[in-house]
N, C-alpha and C positions, 0 to 999 in steps of 0.2 A: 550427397544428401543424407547418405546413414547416420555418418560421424553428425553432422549439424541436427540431424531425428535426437541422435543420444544427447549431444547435450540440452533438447531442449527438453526433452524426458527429467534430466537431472534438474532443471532450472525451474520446472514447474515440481519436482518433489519438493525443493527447498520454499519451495510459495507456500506447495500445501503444510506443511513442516510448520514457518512462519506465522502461517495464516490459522490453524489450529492454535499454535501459542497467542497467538492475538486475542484469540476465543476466550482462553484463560485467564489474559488480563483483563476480559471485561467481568468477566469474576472478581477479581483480586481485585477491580477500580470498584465493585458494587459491596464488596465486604467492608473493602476503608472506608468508602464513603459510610456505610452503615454504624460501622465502629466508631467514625468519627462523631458520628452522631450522636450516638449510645455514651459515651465519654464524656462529650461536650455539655448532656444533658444531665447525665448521672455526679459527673463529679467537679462540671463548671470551668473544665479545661478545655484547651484549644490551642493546638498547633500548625504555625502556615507550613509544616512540612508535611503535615497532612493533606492540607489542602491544593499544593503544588503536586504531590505525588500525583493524587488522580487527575490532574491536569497534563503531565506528563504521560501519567498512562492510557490516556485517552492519545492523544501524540501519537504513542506507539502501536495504539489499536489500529486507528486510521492510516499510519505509515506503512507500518509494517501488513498491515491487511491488506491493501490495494493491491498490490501481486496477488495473493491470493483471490479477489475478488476477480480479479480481468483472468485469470485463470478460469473460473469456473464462468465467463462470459456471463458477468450478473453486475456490471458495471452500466451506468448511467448513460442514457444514447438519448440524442436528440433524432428520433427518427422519423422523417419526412418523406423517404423513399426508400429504407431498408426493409423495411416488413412486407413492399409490397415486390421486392424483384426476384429473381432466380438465386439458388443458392452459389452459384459460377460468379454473379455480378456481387451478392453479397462478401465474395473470399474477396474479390477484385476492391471493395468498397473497404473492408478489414484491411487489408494491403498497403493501401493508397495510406488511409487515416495513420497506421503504424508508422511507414514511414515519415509521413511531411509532419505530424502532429505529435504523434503521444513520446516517441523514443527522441526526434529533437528537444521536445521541450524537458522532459525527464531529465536529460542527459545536462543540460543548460541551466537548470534550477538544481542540479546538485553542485556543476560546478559554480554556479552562485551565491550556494549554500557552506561551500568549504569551509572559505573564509570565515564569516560568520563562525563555522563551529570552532578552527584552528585559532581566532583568536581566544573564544571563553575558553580553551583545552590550556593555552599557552599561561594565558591569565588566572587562570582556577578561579573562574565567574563563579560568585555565588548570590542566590538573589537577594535583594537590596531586603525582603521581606524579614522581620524577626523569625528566628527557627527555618529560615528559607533553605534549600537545596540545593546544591551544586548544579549548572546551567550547562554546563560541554554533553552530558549523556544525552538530553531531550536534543540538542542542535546537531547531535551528531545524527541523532534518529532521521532528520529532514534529509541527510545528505544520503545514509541508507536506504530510507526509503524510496528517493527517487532513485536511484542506482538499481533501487532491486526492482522497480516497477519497469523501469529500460529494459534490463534484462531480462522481468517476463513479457515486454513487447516485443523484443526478438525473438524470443521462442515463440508467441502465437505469429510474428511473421513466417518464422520458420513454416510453421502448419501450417499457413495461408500457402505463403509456398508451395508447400508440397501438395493440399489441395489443389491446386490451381493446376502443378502438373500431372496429377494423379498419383503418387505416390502413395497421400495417407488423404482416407476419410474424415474431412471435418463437419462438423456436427456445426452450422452455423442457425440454429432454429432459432428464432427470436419469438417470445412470446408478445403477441398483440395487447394493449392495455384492455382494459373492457370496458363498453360503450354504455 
């Protein structure tokens, strides 16, 4: 259980790592978008490779940030009985959902995703738009980011895990919405 403790230690730095730089490009998508603006109005130009970047960097926000986000357990729950049971039944209910739900379909929409990306890599897809971008980095993003959200599902199974047999304290608090 140590070794499988360390690497999910490793698996969630490279979330938080990830997911910090995600933070950055919501920066960098809020300057272009700004710039493009500032441009478009000042000197009557306009490029779709402006307009795709921040489409793409939005991509990478949402891709590459979901590890991060299921990391710091601030991810979206339909919750109908988790806020109201023990935190023993809630590791057991994180447990269950990792494995039949989030790490199979993760795992299944990247390998669906491949293709899609190896063919625009193979083809040097560029988009069909004037001034358009090359199309393999954002497809590749898809296959990345499930990849790396599997991989921090395992890690938080990992912790479930180890909660469940006592090993490591997990913090399963769920905030209540307010009434």
């Amino acid at each position: 259980m140590r070794i499988l403790l360390r690497f999910s230690g490793l698996v969630d730095r490279l979330s938080e790592v990830l997911g910090k730089f995600a933070g950055y490009l919501v920066l960098a998508c809020c300057l272009i978008s700004a710039g493009n603006a500032f441009i478009r109005y000042l000197f009557n130009y306009s490029s779709n490779g402006w307009l795709e970047i921040q489409w793409y960097l939005f991509a990478f926000i949402v891709l590459i940030g979901a590890s991060h986000t299921l990391r710091l357990n601030e991810h979206v729950r339909v919750d109908l009985i988790y806020g109201s049971v023990s935190d023993r039944a809630r590791l057991w209910i994180d447990t269950l959902g990792l494995i039949v739900f989030l790490i199979p379909a993760c795992l299944y929409l990247a390998w669906l995703s491949w293709p899609f990306f190896s063919l625009s890599f193979q083809q040097g897809e560029i988009s069909s738009n004037a001034g358009g971008l090359i199309r393999w980095p954002v497809k590749f993003v898809i296959v990345g980011g499930f990849i790396l959200l599997a991989l921090q599902g395992f890690s938080e199974l990992i912790k479930r895990i180890a909660g469940l047999t006592g090993t490591l304290q997990v913090d399963t608090t769920y905030e209540k919405p307010l009434q």
